[in-house]
GUNU-538997 format. One record per residue (C-alpha): x, y, z; residue in three letters. Coordinates in pm, whole numbers, plus 50000, padded with zeros to 5 digits. Example, Ala and Ser with C-alpha at 12.3 -4.5 7.8 and 13.67 -1.06 7.14 Angstrom:
residues 2
512304955050780ALA
513674989450714SER
//
This chain:
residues 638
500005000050000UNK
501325036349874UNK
501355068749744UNK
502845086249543UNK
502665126049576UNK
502885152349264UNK
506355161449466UNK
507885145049771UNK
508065164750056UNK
510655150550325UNK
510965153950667UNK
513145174950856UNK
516105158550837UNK
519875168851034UNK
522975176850889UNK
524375143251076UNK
521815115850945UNK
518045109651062UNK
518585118151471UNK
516925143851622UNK
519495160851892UNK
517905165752218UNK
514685143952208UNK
516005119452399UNK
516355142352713UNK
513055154052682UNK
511455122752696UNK
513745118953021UNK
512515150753146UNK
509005144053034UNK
509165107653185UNK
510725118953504UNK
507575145653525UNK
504785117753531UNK
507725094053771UNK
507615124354042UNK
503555126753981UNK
502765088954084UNK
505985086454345UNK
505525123554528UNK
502525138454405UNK
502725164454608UNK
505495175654452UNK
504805181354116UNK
500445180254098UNK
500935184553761UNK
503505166153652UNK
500805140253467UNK
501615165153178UNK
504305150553101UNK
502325125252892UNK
500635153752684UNK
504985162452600UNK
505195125652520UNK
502455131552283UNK
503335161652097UNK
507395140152066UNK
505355113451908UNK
503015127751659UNK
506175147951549UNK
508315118151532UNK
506015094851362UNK
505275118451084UNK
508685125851043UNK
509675091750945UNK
506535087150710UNK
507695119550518UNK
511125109150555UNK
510105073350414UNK
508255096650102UNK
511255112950056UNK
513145083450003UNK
511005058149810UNK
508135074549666UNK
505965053549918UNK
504635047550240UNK
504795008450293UNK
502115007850543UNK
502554970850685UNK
505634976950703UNK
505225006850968UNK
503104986551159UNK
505504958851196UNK
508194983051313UNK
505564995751537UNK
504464963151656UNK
508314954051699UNK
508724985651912UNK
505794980552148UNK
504794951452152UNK
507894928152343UNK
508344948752680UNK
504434955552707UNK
504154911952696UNK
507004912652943UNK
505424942953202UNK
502364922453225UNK
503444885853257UNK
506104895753513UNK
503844923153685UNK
500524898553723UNK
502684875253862UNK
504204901054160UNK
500494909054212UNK
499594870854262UNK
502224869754529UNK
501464897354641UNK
497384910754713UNK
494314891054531UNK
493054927554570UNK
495694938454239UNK
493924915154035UNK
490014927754040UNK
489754931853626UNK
493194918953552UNK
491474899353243UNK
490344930753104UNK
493064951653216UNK
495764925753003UNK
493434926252684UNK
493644958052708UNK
497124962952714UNK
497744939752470UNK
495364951052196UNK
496004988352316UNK
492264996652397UNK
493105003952785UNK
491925033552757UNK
488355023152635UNK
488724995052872UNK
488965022053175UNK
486505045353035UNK
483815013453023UNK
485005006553401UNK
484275037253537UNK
487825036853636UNK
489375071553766UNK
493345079553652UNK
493465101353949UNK
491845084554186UNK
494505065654437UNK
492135038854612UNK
492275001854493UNK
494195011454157UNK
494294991453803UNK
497434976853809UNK
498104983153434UNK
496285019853467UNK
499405039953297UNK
498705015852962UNK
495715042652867UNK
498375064452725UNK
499755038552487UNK
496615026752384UNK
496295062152233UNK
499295062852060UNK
499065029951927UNK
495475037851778UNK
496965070751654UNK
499795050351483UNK
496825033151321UNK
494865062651225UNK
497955085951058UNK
499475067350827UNK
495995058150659UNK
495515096250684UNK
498865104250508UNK
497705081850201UNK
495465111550169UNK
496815141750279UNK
499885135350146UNK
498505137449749UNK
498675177149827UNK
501235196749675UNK
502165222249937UNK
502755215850290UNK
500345240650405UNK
497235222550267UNK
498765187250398UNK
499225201350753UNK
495505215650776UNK
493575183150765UNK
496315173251043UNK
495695203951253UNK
492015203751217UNK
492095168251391UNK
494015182451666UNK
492225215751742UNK
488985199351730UNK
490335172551954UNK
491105203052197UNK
487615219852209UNK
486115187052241UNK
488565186352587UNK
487345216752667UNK
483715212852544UNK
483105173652726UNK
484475190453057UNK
481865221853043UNK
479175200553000UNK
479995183253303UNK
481345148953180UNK
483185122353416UNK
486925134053443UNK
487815096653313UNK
486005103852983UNK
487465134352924UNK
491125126652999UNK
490955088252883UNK
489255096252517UNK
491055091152190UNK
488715119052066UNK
489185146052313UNK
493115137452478UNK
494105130952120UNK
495115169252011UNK
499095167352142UNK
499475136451858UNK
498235154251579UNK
499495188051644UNK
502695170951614UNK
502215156651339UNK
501195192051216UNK
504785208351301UNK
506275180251140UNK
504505187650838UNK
505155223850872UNK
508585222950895UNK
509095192150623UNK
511025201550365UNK
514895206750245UNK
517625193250541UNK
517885215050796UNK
521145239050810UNK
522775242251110UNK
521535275151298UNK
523475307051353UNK
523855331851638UNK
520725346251564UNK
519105312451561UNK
520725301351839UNK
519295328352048UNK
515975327451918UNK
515655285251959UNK
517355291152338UNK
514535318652406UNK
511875297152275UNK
512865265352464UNK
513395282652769UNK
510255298552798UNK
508455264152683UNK
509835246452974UNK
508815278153218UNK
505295271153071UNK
505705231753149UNK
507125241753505UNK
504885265453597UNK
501785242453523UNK
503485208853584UNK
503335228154019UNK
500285246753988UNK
497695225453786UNK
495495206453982UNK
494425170253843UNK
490995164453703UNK
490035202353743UNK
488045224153535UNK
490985246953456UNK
493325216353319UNK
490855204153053UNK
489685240753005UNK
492885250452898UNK
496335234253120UNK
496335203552920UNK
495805223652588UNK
498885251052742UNK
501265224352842UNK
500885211752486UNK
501785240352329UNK
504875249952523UNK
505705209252440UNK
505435221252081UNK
507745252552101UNK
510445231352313UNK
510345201752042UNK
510715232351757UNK
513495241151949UNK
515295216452033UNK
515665197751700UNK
517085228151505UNK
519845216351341UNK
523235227551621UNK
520705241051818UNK
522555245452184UNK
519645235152352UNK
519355204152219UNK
523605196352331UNK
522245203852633UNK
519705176152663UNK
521985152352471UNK
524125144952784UNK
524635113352873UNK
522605107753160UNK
519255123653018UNK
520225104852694UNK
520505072552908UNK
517295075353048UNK
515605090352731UNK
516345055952569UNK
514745039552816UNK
511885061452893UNK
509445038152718UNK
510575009352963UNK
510435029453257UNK
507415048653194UNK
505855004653162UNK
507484994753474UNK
507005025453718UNK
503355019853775UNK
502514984853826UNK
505664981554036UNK
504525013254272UNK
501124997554319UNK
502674961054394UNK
505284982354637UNK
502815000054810UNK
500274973454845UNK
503354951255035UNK
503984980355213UNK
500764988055344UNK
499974953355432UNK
503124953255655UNK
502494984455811UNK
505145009555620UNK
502175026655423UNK
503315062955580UNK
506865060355500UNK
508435062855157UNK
509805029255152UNK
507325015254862UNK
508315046254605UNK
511515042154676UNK
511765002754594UNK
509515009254325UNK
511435031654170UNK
515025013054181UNK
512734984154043UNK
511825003153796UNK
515115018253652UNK
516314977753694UNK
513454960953497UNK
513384989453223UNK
517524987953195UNK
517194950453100UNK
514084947452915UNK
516004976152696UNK
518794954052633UNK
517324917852660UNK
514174922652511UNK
513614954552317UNK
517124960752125UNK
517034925752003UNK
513544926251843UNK
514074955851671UNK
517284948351509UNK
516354910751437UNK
512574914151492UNK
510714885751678UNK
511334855751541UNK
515344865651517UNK
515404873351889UNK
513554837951921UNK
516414818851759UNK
519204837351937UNK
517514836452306UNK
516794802052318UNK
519694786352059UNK
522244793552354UNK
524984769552186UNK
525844795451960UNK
526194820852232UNK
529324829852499UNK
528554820552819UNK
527124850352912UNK
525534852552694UNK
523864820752780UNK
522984831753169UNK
521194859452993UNK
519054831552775UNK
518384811253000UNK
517174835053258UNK
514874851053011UNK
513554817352966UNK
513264807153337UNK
511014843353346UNK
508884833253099UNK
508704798153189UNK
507154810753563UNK
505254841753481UNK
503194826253171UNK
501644799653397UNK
501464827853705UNK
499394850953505UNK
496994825353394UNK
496544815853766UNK
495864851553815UNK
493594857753563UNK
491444822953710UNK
491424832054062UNK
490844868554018UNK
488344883654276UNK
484994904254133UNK
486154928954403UNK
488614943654634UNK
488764930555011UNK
487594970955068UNK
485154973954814UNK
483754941654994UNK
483824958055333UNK
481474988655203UNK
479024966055044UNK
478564950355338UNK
477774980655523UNK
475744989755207UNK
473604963255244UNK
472594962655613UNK
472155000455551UNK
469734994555281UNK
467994966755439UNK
467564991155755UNK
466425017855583UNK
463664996255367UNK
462434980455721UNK
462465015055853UNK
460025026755610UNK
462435043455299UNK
463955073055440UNK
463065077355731UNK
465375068756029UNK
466035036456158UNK
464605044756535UNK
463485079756768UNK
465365094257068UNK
463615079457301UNK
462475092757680UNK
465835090957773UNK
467175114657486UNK
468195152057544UNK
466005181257482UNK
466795201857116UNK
470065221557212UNK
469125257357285UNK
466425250757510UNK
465745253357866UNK
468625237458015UNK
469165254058376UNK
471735273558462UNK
474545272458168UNK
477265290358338UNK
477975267258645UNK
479425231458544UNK
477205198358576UNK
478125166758744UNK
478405139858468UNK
475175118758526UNK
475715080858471UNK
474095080358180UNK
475355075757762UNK
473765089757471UNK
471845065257303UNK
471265054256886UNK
468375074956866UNK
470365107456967UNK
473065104156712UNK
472675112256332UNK
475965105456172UNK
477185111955783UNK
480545098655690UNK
482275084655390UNK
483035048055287UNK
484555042255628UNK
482055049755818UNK
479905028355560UNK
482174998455617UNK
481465005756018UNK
477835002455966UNK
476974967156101UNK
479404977656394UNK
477575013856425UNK
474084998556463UNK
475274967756708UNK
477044996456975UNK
474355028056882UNK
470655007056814UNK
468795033156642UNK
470835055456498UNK
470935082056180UNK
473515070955932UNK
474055087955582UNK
476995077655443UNK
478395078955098UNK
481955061654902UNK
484195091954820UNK
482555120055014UNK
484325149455156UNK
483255178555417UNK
481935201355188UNK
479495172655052UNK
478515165655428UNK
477835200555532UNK
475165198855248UNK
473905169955408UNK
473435182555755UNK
472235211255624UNK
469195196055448UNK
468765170555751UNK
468655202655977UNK
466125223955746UNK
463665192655703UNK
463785194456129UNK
465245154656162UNK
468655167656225UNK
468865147456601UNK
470135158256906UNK
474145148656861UNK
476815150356515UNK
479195124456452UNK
481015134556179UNK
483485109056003UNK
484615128755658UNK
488675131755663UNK
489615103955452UNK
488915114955104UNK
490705150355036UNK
491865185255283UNK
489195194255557UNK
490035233955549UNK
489065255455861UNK
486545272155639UNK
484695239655638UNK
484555230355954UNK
483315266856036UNK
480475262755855UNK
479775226655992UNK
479185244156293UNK
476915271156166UNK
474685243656026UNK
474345223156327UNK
473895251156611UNK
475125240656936UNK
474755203756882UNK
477115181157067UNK
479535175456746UNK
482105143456742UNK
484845146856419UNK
486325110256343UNK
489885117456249UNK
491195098755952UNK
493105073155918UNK
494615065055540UNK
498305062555356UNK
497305097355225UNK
499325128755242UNK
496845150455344UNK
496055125655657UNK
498125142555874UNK
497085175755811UNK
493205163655809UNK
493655152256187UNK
495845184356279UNK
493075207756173UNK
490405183656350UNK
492105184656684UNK
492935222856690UNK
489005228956623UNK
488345207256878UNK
490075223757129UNK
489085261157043UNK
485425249657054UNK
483115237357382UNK
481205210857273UNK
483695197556990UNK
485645165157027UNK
487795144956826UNK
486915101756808UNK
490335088956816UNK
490225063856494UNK
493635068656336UNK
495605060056713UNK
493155033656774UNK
493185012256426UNK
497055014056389UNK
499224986356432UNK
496324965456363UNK
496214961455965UNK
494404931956004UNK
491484946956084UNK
491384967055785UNK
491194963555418UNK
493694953655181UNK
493784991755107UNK
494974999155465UNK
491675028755516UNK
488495002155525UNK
487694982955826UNK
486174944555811UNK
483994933756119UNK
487334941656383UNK
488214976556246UNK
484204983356308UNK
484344977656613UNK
486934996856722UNK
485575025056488UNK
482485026356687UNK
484465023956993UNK
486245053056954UNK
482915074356871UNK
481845059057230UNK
484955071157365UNK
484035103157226UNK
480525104557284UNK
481785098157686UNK
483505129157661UNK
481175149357541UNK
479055143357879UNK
482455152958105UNK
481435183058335UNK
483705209958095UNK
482005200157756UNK
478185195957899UNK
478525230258027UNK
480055239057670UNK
477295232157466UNK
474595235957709UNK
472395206357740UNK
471335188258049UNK
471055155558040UNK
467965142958237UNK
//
């Protein structure tokens, strides 16, 4: 299958043969963005953009060697692009899953929930439809795919499909203006679709996951390539120079700027970050392959060249190995320390260093079926040779029958998603037997009366009576671990008001309360368990207070492998203290050292954790009747 155009247009080509100077350190640089995104993310909240760079290197490189190919031949041998492609990809994505599934078997049933889907995926590079049809979330941290980071290639590798068909076309055109416009039509529209899907209010996932609307970095460097097609490249002079430097620097102050201040999965990063960032990716790629251009030495150093070659490998390895890392970690009680990125990452740079030399560099010299002969004919090789062929072989020969084991025994669900259905359940089942909505049980004789009213004499401090609140006192809203608690929560607190939701923060309860509190069934006493799934800011908590009056309020500190954790049960504690009637339910102190009580995920409890979980809202609730906190919020127990 070819073309042939009217006249061939090549692609920009260097003085010194078909290399680009400087790419490979920007794929290290871009790779090393997305590495401190998933290892630290709170050091770089936007270093996921380093995939959007990735694309813009790749729809300029692709194109290039199609044009260059034209140039050459008069013809764009389409299967034979794919099979280069194929050659390329295809080896150390087989090897990242077979060894990967295997670490997961030994190491959490809870890694393989949709491993089936997650390897067919991978291997016929629809991942990203795959997540998109899972509901899956790319920024969401709990219970992760273990092959989540494959969306991106799936994307390419569909683009790899799409553009050369496309060039058959758009490469008939005589000038290189009219063959770039169909090219950059494809990516601007892909942009305002971005842009568009997240106005409208679509699911983060579908918007950052879609081939239609993430698809705009790919084409708009195939565009540039286009563009700038032509005669070879001279080498630039001082002028140049200057003018490339200027350009490149202020790209990367673009990258850097966003790569620290854009937030994932907001508004503002499919508005326009993601669409930015690819720009200044464009301008930095201009840049750096002008022919002598001295930014481009400067990223051809040997370490960033080093890791540039490898980027593909590492950017493979980093993620399944993290979540393997951390799951081992949590489950033996290091989930707060950086012990699992740390592993994970010297893993990583390990793996990807020998896949590149084992694996990758030998099917694309020889393609498959050479690398075939020479792994496994070790007679013909030196004896190191043969250690290398024969431990490739012992790696396949265990991870092939580990990943079907995997795939047989897979779980339906995670040991935490398990844990909230139970509490799901019973909830629902309550609920239904309680009449619908309406709450499972009424404060009794023995309740308080409706803070605010007469109470006595507020100022003087009250003797403790030897009494507890009861079930029927107590409305409580909390997230998915207080929704895991439930069976635990109705066994210590018969009776009592619970509305909780998965992934709920503060803000989300405050609405809550506040509806509960204007329809007049907001009871008597707050529990409050909402830390676990983001910040809880002052402001919040302020106005958690506003909407409950002078309620008896109990705040269930978190308890999570989070990095906001600590901060979440710092501002708890310090509102607690500055208010009378406020008191914190000691969850995080009481559940640690006791992972067995909890999830796989280290955050939800099984039947154990509840317990405790309820028996640190007792603790609290006990408390809240101590002589300096009745007279606090002013109700007298009777």
């Amino acid at each position: 299958m070819s073309v042939r155009p009217l006249r061939p247009t090549g692609a920009p080509v260097t003085a010194r043969g078909g290399r680009f100077g400087g790419l490979d350190g920007l794929r290290a640089i871009a790779v090393g963005m997305v590495l401190v995104y998933h290892l630290f993310p709170a050091a770089l909240p936007g270093g996921f953009l380093g995939v959007d760079v990735f694309f813009v290197m790749s729809g300029f490189l692709i194109t290039s060697l199609l044009l260059r190919e034209l140039s050459g031949t008069g013809r764009i041998d389409l299967l034979a692009f794919w099979r280069r492609r194929a050659r390329r990809l295809l080896p150390a994505v087989a090897l990242v899953v077979l060894v990967s599934t295997s670490l997961a078997l030994a190491a959490s049933r809870d890694l393989l929930v949709g491993v089936a889907q997650q390897i067919a995926g991978a291997l016929l590079f629809v991942s990203n439809w795959v997540f998109i049809a899972n509901g899956s979330d790319y920024f969401a941290r709990d219970a992760p795919e273990l092959f989540r980071n494959f969306w991106s290639l799936a994307l390419e590798e569909q683009f790899y499909i799409v553009l050369p068909l496309l060039a058959l076309l758009v490469f008939k055109f005589r000038s290189r203006l009219t063959r770039a416009l169909p090219l950059a039509a494809l990516g601007l529209g892909s942009a305002f679709l971005m842009a568009a899907l997240a106005n409208a209010g679509s699911e983060p996932t579908r918007v950052y996951f879609g081939s239609d609307s993430h698809s705009f970095g790919l084409f708009l460097g195939a565009t540039m390539a286009v563009l700038l097609s032509g005669r070879p490249q001279q080498p630039v002079g001082r002028a140049g120079q200057v003018a490339s430097f200027g350009v490149a620097v202020a790209g990367f102050a673009v990258l850097g700027t966003l790569a620290v201040t854009l937030q994932e999965a907001s508004q503002e990063s499919f508005a326009w970050g993601f669409q930015a960032a690819t720009i200044a990716a464009l301008s930095v790629v201009w840049a750096v392959t002008r022919e002598g251009a001295l930014v481009g030495r400067l990223l051809d150093v040997a370490p960033l060249r080093w890791i540039g070659e490898r980027s593909y490998g590492i950017y493979l390895w980093h993620w399944p190995l993290l979540v393997i890392a951390t799951s081992v970690a949590t489950a033996a009680g290091l989930g707060t320390t950086p012990v699992a990125q740390v592993v994970s990452l010297a893993m990583t740079l390990v793996f990807a260093a020998l896949s590149y030399r084992y694996v990758e560099q030998p099917v694309r010299r020889v393609g498959l079926r050479g690398a075939l002969v020479r792994w496994f004919s070790p007679r013909r090789y030196t004896p190191r040779q043969r250690r290398v062929s024969l431990a490739l072989a012992a790696v396949l020969a265990v991870t092939f029958p580990l990943t079907g084991v995997a795939v047989a025994i897979a779980p339906e669900r995670t040991s935490s998603a398990d844990s909230i259905l139970r509490g799901q359940e019973q909830l629902k089942a309550d609920k239904s037997a309680a009449g619908g909505d309406e709450a499972a049980g009424d404060p009794g004789e023995g309740s308080s009366p409706q803070p605010g009213g007469e109470s006595g004499d507020q100022d003087q401090p009250k003797a403790a009576p030897a009494i507890r609140f009861e079930g029927g006192e107590i409305t409580a809203v909390g997230d998915s671990v207080m929704l895991a608690s439930y069976p635990e929560l109705t066994d210590a607190f018969p009776g009592i008001d619970v509305d909780a939701a998965v992934s709920r923060g503060l803000w989300a309860g405050v609405d809550v309360l506040g509806e509960l509190a204007d329809r007049g069934e907001l009871r008597d006493v707050v529990v409050v368990g909402l830390g676990t799934n983001g910040p809880v800011e002052p402001e919040s908590l302020t106005a958690l207070r506003e909407v409950i009056g002078e309620r008896p309020l109990v705040l269930i500190d978190a308890h999570a492998d989070r990095e906001w954790i600590p901060e979440v049960n710092e501002n708890l504690n310090a509102f607690a203290a500055a208010h009378r009637g406020v008191v914190v339910a000691q969850w995080d102190s009481g559940v640690a050292g006791t992972p067995e009580f909890l999830a796989e995920d280290g955050i939800h409890p099984g039947p154990e954790g509840g317990e405790i979980y309820a028996g640190a809202i007792r603790q609290a609730l006990d408390e809240l009747l101590s002589p300096a906190e009745a007279r606090g919020w002013g109700v007298a127990r009777r």
